[in-house]
N, C-alpha and C positions, 0 to 999 in steps of 0.2 A: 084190349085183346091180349096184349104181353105183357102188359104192367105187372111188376113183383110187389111182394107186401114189404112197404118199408121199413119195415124190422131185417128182413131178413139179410143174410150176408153171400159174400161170394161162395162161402163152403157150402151152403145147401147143392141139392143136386142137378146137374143140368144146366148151368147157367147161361145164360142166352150170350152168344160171344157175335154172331153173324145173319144178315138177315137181306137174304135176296127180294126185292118186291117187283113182281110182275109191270110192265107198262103200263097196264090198264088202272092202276089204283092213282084214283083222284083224290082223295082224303084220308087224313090221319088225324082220328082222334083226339080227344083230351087223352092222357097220359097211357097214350096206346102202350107205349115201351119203355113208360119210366121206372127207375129204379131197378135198371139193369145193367150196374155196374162193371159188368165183363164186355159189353157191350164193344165192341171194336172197329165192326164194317157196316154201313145200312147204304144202300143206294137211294136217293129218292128220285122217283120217274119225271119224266120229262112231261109229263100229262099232270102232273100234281099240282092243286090250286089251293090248298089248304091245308094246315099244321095248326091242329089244337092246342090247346092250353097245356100246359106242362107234357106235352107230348113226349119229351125224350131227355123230361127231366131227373138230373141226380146221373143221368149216362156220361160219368165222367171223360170215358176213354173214346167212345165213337167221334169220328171223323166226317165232318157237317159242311156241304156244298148244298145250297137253295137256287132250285135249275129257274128257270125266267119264267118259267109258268104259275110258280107262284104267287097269288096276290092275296091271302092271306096268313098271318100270322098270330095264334095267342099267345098271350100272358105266360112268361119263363121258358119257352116252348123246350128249349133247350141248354143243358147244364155244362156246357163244358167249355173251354178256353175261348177258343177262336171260331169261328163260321166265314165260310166263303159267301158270297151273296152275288147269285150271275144278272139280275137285274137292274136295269141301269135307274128304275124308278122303284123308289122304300114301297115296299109291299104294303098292306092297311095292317094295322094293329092295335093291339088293349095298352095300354099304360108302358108294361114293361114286357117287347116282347121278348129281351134277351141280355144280360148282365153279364157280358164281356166285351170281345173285340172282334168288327165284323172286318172285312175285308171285302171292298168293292172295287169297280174298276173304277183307274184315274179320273174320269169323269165326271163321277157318280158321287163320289167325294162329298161336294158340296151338298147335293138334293139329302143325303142322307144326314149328312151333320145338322142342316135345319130344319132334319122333320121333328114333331115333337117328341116320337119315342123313340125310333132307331138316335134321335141325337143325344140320348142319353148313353150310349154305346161310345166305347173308342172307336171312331173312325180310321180305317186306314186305307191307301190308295195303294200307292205302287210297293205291292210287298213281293218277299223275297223265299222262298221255302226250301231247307237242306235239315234234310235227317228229320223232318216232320215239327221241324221248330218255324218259325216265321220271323225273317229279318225286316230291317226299313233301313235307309241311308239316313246317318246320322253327320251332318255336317258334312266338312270337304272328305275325310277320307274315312272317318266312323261306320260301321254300324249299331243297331240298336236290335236286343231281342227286344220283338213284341209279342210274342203270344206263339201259340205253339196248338198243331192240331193232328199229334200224333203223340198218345201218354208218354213219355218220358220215361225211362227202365228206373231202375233202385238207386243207380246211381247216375247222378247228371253229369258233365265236365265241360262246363260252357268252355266251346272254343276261343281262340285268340282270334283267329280269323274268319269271314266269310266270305265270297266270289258274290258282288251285284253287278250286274250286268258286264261281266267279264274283269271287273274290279275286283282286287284283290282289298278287302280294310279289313282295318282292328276292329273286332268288337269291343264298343267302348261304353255300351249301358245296356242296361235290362230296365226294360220300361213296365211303367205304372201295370201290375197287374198281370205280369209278362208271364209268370207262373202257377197264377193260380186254380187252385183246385186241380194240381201235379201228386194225385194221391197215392201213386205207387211211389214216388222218390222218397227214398231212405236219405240220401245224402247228393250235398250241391256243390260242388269245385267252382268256383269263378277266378279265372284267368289275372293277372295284374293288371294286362289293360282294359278292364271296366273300370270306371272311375264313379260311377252311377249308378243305384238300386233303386229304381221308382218305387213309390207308397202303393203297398199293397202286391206287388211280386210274390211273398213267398205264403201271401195268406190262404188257408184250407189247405195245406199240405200238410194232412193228419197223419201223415206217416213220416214223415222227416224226422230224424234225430240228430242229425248235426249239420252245420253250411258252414262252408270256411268264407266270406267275403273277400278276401283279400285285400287288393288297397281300395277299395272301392267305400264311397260314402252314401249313408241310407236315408232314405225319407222315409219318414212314419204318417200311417200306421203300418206296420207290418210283422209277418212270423203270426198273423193271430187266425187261430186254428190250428197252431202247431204245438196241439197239445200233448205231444211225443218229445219234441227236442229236449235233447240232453245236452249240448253243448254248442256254442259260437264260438268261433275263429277267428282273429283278422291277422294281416300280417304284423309285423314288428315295424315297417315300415309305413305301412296305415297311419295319414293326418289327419284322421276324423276322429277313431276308433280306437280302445285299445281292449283285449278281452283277458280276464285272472279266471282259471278255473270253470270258464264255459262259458262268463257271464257278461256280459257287454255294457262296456263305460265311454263315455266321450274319454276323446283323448288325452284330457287334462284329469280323467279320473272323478272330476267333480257331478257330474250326472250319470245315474245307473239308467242306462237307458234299455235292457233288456235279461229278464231272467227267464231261463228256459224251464219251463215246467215241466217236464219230462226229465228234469235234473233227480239223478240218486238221493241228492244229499236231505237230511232232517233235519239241519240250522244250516242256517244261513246270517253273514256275521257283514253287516252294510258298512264297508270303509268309512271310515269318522271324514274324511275326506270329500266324500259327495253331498253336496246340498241341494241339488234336485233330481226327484224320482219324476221321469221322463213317460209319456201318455204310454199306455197301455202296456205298464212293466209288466204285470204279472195278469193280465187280466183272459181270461178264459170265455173263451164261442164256440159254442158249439157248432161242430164241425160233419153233423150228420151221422151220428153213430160213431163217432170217435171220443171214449171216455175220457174224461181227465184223468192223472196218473198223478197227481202232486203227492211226494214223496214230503216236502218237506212242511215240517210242523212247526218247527221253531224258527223267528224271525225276530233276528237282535239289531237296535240301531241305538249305538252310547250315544249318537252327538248332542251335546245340551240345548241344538235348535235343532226342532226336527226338520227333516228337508222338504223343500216345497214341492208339493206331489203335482203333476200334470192331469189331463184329463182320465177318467178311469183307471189313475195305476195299480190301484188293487181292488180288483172288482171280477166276479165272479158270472160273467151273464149280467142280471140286472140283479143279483143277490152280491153279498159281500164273499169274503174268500172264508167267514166263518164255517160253511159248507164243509171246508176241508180241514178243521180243524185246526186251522194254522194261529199261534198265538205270540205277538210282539212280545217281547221284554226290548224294557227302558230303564234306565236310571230311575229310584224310586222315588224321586220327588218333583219328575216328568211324565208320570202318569196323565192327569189331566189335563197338560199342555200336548201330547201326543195326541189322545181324546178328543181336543174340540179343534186339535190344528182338521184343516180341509186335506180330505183323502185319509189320514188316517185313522178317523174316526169312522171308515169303511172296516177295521179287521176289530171285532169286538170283542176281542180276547186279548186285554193289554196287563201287563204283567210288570208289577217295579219290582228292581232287584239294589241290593243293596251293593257297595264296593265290593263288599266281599265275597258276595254270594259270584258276582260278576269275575272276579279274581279265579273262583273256584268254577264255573262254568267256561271258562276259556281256558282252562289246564289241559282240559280232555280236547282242545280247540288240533288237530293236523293238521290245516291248509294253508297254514300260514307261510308264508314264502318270501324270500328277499328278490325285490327284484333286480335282476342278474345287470341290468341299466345304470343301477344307482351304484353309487360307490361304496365301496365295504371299508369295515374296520373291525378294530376287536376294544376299540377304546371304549371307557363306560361310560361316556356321552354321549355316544352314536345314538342314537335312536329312531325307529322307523315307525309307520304307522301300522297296523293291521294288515293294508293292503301294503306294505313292501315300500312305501317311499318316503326316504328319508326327510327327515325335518330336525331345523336348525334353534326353534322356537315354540316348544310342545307348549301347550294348552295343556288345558286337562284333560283326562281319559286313558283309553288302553294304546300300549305302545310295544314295541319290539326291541331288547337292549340284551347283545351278545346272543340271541337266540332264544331269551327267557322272555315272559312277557310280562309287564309289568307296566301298575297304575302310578296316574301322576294326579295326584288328588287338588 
């Protein structure tokens, strides 16, 4: 009846933002109101026994209470964060009737988590709501975002503190999934006392361009659909994490555990230092009419082992990242060891370069940076890597010496 055609976007005209519905309406079709992204307020009546199949899917932003008169549900019925659920007994339903986080009363808890479909959902019981976000008590004085059922503006700034039940605590995680499909946030503040980013929080936020994490440490997968982000943050004081230029490393620098695709840059230069690429570094999902933007073409990695890739790290959908043109250069007598190692034999545009040719494509290199941590000099020993940290013991490859860069064959 108000379903829009899924192409279209919020700028066409009229977009459906509010929708009062009489008492008398007992049913809501299959996808009576889906793919109406402005979508904001809907009431559903206290007479309603049934919500069609994707009824109100892809409605990111509306605000979802299921009154007790309901006892059925279809398949996806609804796309957005969190749902209230006033019934103490799981409604009947198709497979999946809903891919987030429901919220039922303390009681109800259990009947839901063991049914076969609503237990496929986060369960939650005694939850908490300020500013249209949804808390849970996390340990003795914690809380935890969980999920949120009012859109989130452009910019987020997770509080440090919440009030549960006249308790004042730190927020001290964002749980599994806790933001997802947050499609207007541009950008996300989290506070120092999170210490915890559940798998899967900031995934379909196809409009985010930067998150600072702060000291807080991630579970993967996550960021996937955030096919905008230009850069990651963490603090300096971050013991999991450390980020060069937008792009996220464990904290020993030895695994790249996240590149943002939405990054400006057209080469990108993999610290000789990391030796494992972390699941889903670069890999790209479609995120509902959210293009990808990959900017960058060139992808250079000197190290004489190539690093052990995790699941899907460069992986495009279920196509490779050749899509975008992107093409490896390697030392050129590491072509066919890059080739048949696993994961990189996903980008099939490999490229061997010779020392020199490597010499002269890193002249044009600016990002290169001493990191301000490590200890300086001006002796012609000192020598750094790529990514800024000194070493006492070079190997072979590209290095940093007084500012200039230079190979050690």
């Amino acid at each position: 009846a108000f379903g829009r055609n899924k192409g279209k976007t919020d700028s066409d005209p009229t977009p459906l933002k509010r929708v009062n519905l009489p008492e008398s309406v007992e049913h809501i079709d299959s996808y009576a109101f889906a793919f109406n992204q402005s979508l904001a307020d809907i009431n559903l009546p206290k007479k309603l026994t049934s919500i069609g199949t994707r009824a109100f899917f892809f409605d990111r932003q509306v605000a979802v209470r299921i009154p007790e008169s309901v006892t059925y549900v279809g398949d996806y019925a609804f796309g957005v964060n969190t749902v209230y659920i006033d019934a103490s007994q799981p409604p009947s339903c198709e497979s999946n009737p809903f891919d987030g986080t429901i919220c039922v009363k303390p009681e109800a808890v259990d009947a839901y988590k063991s049914h076969e479909a609503w237990g496929k959902c986060r369960v939650l019981g005694d939850v908490h709501e300020h500013d249209g976000m949804i808390y849970v008590a996390n340990g003795q004085s914690g809380a935890e975002l969980a999920g949120y059922v009012k859109m989130p503006g452009e910019t987020l700034d997770i509080p440090q503190t919440v009030s549960i039940d006249g308790e004042q605590r730190r927020v001290t995680a964002l749980g599994d999934n806790a933001l997802t499909r947050a499609i207007r946030v541009n950008t996300v503040n989290i506070p120092e006392t999170v210490d915890s980013i559940g798998a899967g929080c900031f995934s379909l936020c196809g409009n985010m361009t930067s998150a600072n994490i702060g000291n807080a440490k991630i579970k993967w997968p996550n960021f996937l659909g955030c096919n905008k982000l230009q850069e990651i943050t963490a603090d300096e004081n971050n013991i999991y994490h450390t980020t060069q230029n937008g792009v996220l490393y464990s904290k020993a620098m030895d695994t790249l555990q996240l590149y943002p695709l939405g990054a400006e840059r057209e080469a990108y230069f993999l610290p000789e230092n990391v030796k494992t690429i972390g699941d889903y570094v670069m890999y790209y999902v479609s995120a509902n009419g959210y293009d990808i933007n990959l900017k960058l073409q060139k992808l250079y990695s000197l190290s004489q082992t190539p690093p052990v890739c995790g699941t899907s790290s460069f992986t495009v959908c279920s196509s490779s990242l050749t899509t975008t043109n992107l093409t490896l250069y390697v030392p050129e007598n590491l072509v066919e060891t890059y080739r048949n190692e696993n994961g990189w034999g996903n980008i099939t545009y490999i490229v061997g370069l010779s020392d020199e040719e490597i010499g002269d494509i890193l002249a044009d290199v600016n990002e290169i940076k001493i990191d301000g941590n490590n200890p300086t000099g001006t002796a012609d020993d000192v020598l750094y890597t790529i990514s800024g940290q000194r070493v006492s013991k070079p190997g072979k490859g590209l290095y940093i010496r007084n500012g200039k860069k230079v190979i050690i064959k």
